[in-house]
C-alpha positions as CSV (number, residue, x, y, z in Angstrom):
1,X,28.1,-95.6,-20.6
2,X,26.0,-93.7,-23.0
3,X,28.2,-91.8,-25.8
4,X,25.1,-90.3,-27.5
5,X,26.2,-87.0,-26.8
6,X,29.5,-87.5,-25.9
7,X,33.1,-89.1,-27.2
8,X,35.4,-91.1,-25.5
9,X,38.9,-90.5,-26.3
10,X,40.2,-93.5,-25.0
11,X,40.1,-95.5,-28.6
12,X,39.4,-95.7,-32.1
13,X,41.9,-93.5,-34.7
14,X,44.0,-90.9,-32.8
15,X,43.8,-88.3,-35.8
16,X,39.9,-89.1,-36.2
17,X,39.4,-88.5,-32.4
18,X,40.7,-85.5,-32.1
19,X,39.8,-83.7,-35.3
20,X,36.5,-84.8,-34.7
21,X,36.7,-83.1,-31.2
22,X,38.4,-80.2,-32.6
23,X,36.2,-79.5,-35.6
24,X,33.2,-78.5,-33.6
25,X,35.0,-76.2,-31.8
26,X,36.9,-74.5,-34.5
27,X,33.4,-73.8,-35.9
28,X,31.8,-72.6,-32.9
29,X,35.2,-70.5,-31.4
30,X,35.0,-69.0,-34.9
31,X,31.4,-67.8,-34.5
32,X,32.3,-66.5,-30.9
33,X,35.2,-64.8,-32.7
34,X,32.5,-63.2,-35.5
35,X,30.5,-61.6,-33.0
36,X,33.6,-60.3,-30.8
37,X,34.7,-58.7,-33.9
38,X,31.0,-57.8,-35.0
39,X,31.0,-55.4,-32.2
40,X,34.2,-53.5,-33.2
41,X,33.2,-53.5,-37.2
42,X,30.1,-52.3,-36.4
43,X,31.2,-49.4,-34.1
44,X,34.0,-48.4,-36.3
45,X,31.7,-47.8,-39.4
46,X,28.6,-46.4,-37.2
47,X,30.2,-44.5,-34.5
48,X,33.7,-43.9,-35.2
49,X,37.7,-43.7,-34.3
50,X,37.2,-43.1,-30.6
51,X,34.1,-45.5,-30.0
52,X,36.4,-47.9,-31.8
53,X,39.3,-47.0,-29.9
54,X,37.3,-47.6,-26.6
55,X,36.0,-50.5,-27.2
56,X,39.9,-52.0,-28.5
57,X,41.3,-50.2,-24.9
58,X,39.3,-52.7,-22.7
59,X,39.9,-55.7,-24.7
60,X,42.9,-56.5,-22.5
61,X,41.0,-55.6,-19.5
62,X,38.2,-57.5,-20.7
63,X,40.6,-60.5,-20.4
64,X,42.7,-59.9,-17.6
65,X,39.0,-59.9,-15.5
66,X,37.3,-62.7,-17.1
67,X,41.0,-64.8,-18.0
68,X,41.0,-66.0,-14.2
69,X,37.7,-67.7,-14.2
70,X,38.9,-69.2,-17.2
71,X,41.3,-71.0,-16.7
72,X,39.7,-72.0,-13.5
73,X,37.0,-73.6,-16.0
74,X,39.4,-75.5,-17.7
75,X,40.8,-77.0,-14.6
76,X,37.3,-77.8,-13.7
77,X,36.9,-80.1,-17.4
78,X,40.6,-81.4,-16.5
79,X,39.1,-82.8,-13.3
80,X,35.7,-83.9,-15.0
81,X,37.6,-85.4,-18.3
82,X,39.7,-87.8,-16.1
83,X,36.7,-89.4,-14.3
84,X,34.6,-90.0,-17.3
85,X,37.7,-91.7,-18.8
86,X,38.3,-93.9,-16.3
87,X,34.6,-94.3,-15.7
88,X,34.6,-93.4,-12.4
89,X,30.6,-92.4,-12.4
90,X,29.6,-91.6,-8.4
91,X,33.2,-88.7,-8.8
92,X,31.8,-87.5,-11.9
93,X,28.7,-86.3,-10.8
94,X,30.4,-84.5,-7.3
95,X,32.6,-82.8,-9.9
96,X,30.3,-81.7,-12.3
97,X,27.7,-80.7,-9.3
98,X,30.8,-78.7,-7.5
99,X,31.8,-77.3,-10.9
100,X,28.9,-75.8,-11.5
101,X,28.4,-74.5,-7.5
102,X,31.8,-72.9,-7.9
103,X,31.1,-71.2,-11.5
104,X,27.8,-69.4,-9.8
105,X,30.2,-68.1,-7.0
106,X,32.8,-67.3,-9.6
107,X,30.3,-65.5,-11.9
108,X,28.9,-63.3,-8.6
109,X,32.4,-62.0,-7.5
110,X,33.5,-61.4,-11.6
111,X,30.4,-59.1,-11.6
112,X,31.3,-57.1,-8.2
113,X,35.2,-56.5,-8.9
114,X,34.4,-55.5,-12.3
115,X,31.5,-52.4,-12.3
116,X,33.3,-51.1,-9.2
117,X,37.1,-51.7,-10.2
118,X,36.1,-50.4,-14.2
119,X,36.8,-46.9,-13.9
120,X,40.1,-46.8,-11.9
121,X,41.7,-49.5,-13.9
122,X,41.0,-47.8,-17.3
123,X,43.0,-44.6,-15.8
124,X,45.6,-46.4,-14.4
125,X,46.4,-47.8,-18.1
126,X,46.5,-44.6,-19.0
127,X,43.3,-44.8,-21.7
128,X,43.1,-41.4,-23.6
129,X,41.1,-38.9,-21.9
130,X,38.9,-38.5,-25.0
131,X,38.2,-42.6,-25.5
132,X,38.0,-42.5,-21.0
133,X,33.9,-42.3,-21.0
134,X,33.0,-44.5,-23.8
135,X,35.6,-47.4,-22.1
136,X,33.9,-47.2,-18.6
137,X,30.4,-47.4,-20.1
138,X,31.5,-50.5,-22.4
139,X,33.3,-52.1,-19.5
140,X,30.8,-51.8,-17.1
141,X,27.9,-53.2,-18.8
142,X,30.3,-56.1,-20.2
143,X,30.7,-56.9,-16.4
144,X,27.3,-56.5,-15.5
145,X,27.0,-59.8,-17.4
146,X,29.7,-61.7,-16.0
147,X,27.3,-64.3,-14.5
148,X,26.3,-65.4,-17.7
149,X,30.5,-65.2,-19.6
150,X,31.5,-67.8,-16.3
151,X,28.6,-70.2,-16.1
152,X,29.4,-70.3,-20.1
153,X,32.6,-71.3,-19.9
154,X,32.2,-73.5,-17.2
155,X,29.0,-75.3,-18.4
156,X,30.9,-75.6,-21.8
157,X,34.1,-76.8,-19.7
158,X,31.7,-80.0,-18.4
159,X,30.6,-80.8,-22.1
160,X,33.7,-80.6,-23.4
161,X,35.7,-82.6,-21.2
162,X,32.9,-85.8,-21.7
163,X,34.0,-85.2,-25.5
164,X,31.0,-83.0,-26.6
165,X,32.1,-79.8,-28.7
166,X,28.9,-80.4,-31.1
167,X,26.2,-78.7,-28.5
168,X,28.6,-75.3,-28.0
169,X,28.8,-75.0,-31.8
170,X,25.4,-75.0,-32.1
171,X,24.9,-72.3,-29.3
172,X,27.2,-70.4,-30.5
173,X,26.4,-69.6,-33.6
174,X,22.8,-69.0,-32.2
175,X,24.8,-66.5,-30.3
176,X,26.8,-65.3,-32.6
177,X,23.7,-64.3,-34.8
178,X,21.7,-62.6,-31.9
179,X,24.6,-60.7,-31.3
180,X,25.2,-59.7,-34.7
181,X,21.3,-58.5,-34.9
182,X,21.2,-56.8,-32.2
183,X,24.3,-54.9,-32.9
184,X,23.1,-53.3,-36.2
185,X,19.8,-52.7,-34.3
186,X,20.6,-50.6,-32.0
187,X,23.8,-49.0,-33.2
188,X,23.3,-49.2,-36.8
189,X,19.3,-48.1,-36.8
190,X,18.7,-46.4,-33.1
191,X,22.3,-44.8,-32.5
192,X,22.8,-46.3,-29.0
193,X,26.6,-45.5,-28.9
194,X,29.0,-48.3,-27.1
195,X,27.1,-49.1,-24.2
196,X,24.8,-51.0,-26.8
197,X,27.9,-53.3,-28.2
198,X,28.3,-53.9,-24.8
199,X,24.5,-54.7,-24.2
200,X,24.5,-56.7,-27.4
201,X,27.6,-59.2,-26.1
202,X,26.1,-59.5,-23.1
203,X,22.4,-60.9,-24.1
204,X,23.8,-63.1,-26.4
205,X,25.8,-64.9,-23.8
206,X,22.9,-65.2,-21.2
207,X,21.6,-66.9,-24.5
208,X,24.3,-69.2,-25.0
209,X,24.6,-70.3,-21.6
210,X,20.7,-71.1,-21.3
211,X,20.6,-73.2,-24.1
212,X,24.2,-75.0,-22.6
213,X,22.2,-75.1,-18.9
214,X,19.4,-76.9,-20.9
215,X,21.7,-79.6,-22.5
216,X,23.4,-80.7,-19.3
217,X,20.0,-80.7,-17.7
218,X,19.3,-83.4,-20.2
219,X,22.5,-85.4,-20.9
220,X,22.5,-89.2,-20.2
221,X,22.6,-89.9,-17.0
222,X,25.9,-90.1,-16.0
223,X,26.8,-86.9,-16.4
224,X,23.5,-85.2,-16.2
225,X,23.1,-82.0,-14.3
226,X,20.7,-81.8,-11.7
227,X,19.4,-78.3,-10.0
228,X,19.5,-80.4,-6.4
229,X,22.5,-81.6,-6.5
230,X,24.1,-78.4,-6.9
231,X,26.7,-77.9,-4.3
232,X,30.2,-77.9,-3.1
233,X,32.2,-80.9,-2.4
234,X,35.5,-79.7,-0.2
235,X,37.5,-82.7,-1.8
236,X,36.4,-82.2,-5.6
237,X,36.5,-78.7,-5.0
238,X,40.4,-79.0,-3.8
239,X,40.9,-81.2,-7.1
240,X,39.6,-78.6,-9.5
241,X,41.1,-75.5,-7.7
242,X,44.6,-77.1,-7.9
243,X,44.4,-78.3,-11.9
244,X,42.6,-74.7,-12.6
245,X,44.4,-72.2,-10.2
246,X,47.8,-72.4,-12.3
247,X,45.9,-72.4,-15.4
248,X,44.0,-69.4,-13.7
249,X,46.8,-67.2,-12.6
250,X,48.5,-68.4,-16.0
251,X,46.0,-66.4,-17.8
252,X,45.6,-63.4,-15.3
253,X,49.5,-63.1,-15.4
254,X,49.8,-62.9,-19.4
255,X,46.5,-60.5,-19.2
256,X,48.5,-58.5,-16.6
257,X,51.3,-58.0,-19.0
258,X,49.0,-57.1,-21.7
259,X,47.5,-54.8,-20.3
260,X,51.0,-53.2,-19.7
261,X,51.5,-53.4,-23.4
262,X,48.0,-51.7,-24.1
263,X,48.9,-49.0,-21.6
264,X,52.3,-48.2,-23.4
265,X,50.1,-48.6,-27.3
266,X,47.8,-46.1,-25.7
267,X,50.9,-42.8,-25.2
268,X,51.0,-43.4,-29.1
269,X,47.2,-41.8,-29.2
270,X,44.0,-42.5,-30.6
271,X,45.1,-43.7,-34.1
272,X,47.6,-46.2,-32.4
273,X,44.6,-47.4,-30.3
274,X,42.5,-48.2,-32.8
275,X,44.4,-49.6,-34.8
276,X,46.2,-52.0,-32.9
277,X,42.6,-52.6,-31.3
278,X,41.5,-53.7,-35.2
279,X,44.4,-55.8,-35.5
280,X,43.7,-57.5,-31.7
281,X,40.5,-58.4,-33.9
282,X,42.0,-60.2,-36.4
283,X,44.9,-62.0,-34.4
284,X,41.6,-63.5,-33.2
285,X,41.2,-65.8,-36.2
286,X,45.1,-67.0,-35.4
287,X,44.0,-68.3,-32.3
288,X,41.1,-70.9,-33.3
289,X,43.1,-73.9,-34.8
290,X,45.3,-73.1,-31.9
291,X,42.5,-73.1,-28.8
292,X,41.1,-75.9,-30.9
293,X,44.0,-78.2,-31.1
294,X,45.2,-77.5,-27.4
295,X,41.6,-77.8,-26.2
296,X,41.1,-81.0,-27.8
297,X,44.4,-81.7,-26.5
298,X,44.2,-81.6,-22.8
299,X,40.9,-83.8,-23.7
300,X,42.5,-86.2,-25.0
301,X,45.2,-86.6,-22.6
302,X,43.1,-86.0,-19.7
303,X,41.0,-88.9,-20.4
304,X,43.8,-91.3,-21.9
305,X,46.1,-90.6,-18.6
306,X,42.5,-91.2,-17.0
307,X,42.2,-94.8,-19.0
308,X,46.1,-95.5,-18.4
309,X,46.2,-95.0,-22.1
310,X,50.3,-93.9,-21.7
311,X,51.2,-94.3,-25.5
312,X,48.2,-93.2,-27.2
313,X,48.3,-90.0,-25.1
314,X,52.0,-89.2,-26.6
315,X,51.0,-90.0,-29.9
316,X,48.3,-87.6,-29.9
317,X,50.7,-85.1,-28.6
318,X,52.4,-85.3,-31.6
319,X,49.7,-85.2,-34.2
320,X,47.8,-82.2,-32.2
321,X,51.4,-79.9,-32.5
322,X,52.2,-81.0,-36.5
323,X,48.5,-80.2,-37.4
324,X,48.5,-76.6,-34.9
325,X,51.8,-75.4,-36.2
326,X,51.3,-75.8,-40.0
327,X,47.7,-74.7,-39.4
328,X,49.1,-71.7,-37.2
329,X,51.2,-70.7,-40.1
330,X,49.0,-70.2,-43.4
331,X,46.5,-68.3,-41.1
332,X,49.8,-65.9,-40.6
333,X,50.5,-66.2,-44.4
334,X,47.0,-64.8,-45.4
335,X,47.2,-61.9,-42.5
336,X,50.4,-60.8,-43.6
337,X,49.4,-60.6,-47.4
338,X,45.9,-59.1,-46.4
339,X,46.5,-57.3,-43.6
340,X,45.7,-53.3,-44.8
341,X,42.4,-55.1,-46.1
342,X,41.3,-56.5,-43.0
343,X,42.4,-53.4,-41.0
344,X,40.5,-51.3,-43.3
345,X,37.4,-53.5,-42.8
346,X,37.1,-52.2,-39.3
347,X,37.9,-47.9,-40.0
348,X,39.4,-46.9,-43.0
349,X,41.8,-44.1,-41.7
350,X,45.0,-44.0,-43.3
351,X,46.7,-43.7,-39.4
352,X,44.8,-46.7,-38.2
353,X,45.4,-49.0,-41.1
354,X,49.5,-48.1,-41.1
355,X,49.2,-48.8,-37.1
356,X,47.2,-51.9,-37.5
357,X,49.2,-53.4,-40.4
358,X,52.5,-52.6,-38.5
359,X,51.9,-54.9,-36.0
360,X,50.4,-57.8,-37.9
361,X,53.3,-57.8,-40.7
362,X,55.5,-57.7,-37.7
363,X,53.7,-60.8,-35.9
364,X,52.4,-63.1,-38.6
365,X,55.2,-64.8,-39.3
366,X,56.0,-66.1,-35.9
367,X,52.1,-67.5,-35.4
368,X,53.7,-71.4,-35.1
369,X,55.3,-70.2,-32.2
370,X,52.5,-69.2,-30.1
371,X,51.0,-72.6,-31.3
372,X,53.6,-74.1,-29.9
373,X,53.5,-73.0,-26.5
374,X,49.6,-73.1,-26.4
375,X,49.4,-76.8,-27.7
376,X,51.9,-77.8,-24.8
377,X,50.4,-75.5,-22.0
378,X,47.4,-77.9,-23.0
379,X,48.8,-80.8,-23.3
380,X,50.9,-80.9,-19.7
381,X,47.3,-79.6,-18.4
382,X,45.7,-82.8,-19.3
383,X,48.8,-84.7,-17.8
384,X,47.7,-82.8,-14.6
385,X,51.3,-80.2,-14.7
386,X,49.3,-77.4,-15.2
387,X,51.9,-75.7,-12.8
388,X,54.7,-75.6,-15.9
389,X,52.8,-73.8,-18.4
390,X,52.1,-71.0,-15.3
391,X,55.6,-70.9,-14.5
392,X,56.8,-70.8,-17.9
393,X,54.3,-67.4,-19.3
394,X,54.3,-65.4,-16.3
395,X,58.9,-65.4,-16.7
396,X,58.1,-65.2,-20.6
397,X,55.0,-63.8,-21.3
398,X,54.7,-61.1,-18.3
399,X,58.0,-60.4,-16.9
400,X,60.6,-61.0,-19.6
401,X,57.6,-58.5,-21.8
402,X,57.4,-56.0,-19.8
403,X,61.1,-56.0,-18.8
404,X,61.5,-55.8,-22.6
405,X,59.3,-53.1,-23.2
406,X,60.1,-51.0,-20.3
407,X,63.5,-50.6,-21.6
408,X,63.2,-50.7,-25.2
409,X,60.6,-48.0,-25.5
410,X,62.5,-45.8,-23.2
411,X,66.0,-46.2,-25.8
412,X,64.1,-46.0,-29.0
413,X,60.5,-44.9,-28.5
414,X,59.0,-46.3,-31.4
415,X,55.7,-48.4,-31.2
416,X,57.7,-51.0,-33.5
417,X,59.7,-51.5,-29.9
418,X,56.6,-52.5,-28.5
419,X,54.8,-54.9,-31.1
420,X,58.1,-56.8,-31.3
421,X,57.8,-57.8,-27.8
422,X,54.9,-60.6,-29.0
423,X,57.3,-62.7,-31.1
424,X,60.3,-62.8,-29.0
425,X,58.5,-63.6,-25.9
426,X,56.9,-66.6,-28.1
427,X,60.1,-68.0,-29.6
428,X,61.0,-67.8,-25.4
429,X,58.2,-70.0,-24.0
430,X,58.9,-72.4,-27.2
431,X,62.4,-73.2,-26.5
432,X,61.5,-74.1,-22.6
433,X,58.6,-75.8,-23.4
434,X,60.7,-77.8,-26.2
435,X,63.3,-78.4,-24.0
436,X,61.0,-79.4,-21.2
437,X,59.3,-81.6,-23.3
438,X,62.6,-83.3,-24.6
439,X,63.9,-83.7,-21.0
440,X,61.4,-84.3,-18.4
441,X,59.4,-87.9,-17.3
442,X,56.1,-86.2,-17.5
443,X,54.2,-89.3,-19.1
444,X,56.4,-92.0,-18.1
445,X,56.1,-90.7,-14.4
446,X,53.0,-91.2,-14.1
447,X,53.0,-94.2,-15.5
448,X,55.0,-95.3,-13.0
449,X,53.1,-93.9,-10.1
């Protein structure tokens, strides 16, 4: 098989293998993360605290919509990672076809459910009625888009599982700089307003995907795209809906309970809103050596489970949580030490620096816990168990969160109450998933089998 541009996992260093995978996509998740936070930089110094605070109110929204398709994605490159490991050519190409068949459907409904749904939703979370406008205009035109955000992730889903993080990098950061252009150009210079953030995010990911539609068009032949091919196999399409449903509702479930949490930031005010909405920003940055590592991750056990590879796959585990954690850790470090800097960066008014820096001093510390239970939702992805990681967020990360926050902002209505819901749900998930880990058969099983 041609690995021109594409890695097997299935030998060679275990370190090399998957900092090599993961490298690339650090880079290129960082990019994605620059023009994310492009958008809220540039409206907070152009436009001001309630632009700002609108765009930070549908972040969580933003997520809960687009999570889903997600995670469905990743089930998809689960599916895709374990044929090319094993080799299995004439399955790879039904499941890269069907991938892609399913990602245009997936993209079509995203765009439906989300300009019709945008209004409603924002007043249910109770959004401010003076941020209410700007946060349907933003939402709307994000969503207009959707076709391009899910055949992204799922055409980067393919090239990732056959090993190749290089090619998104390099999209990305083409992107990330259209993006960032267009963004000073028409809020900066012609005073668009929100819509054109939104506008901005949106061209750039039409972009993006192209240029990833283009590289699977001409990948080596065993997993090339072709436009003819393109169509749904009931079988394949069975495999990738159960590895990426969990993974799917995993992400719409935690989305859910944010969203809750963003509701409950938003009775605090504007201030509150855009503040915490900065510091959203930020927490960003935590969470590329961690989507790196437990990306590179399920790759890596995905195709060494794929090649029977039982022992390499658990010592990857290992090395992929020692490097996340400490990684994890010294990003939280420099956020708590900088963190009225950075806040400032983004709107310099005292209220939304003291909100913002509230909630990453309170957070930073505890970062190598949510590394934790990211690398291992991951990891027991690749080994096909993408059922446990569901199971294990929606009790801690949605209903243990919102049961916390339901009562502890009712006894002592500070929004302290509510940013300390984020580290004890994290030190939660970690002790199951440590104590899951330390109990169950979940290589040696299937090594039996």
């Amino acid at each position: 098989m041609s690995t021109s541009s594409s890695t097997l996992m299935t030998d060679g260093a275990i370190w090399k293998r998957i900092i090599m995978f993961a490298v690339p996509l650090f880079w290129g998740n960082l990019f994605q993360q620059l023009y994310n936070t492009a958008d809220s930089l540039i409206v907070g110094n152009f436009i001001g605290n309630a632009a700002l605070a609108a765009v930070s109110s549908s972040g969580n929204l933003i997520f809960l919509m687009v999570g889903f398709f997600n995670g469905m994605a990743i089930g998809a490159g689960v599916v895709i990672a374990k044929f090319f490991g094993a080799l299995d050519i004439a399955n790879l190409q039904k499941a890269i076809h069907t991938t892609v068949a399913f990602g245009l459907i997936c993209g079509t409904v995203l765009t439906a459910v989300g300009v019709i749904a945008a209004p409603q939703i924002l007043i249910w979370m109770g959004t401010p009625a003076e941020v209410l406008p700007n946060s349907i205009t933003y939402f709307r035109i994000y969503f207009a888009g959707s076709l391009a955000f899910a055949m992204y992730n799922f055409f980067v889903g393919i090239l990732q599982s056959v090993g190749d993080s290089r090619h998104p990098l390099i999209y990305l950061v083409i992107s990330s700089i259209v993006n960032i252009v267009l963004d000073l150009v028409l809020i900066a210079i012609f005073h668009f307003g929100v819509g054109a953030a939104a506008l901005a995010t949106v061209i750039s990911q039409f972009i993006s995907a192209f240029l990833c539609l283009w590289q699977l068009l001409h990948s080596p032949e065993e997993f090339r795209l072709s436009i003819r091919k393109i169509r749904l196999d009931g079988a394949m399409l069975k495999q990738i809906i159960t590895n990426g449903l969990p993974a799917g509702l995993q992400n719409s479930i935690i989305s859910i309970a944010n969203v809750f949490v963003q509701a409950n930031i938003n009775q605090f005010g504007q201030m509150a809103v855009a503040g915490c909405g900065s510091y959203s920003k930020i927490q960003g940055f935590v969470f590329l050596p961690i989507t790196c590592f437990s990306l590179a991750l399920t790759t890596f056990i995905s195709q060494n489970l794929g090649a029977k590879q039982y022992e390499r796959a658990k010592k990857g585990t290992v090395f992929g949580i020692i490097c996340t954690l400490i990684m994890a850790e010294l990003v939280g470090v420099c956020i708590y030490t900088f963190a009225p800097n950075l806040i400032a960066a983004f709107n310099a008014t005292p209220e939304v620096v003291a909100f913002g820096t509230a909630q990453a001093r309170t957070d930073a510390f505890f970062y190598f816990l949510l590394a934790f239970s990211h690398c291992m939702a991951g990891i027991l992805r690749g080994a096909g168990k993408s059922t446990v990681p569901m199971v294990v967020m929606m009790v801690c990360w949605c209903i243990i969160r919102i049961s916390y926050i339901s009562i502890a902002v009712r006894i002592i209505p500070d929004i302290q109450m509510i940013f300390w819901a984020y580290p004890l749900t994290w030190l939660l998930s970690s002790v199951t998933f440590f104590i899951y880990y330390r109990k169950s058969d979940w290589i040696h099983g299937l090594e039996r089998g």
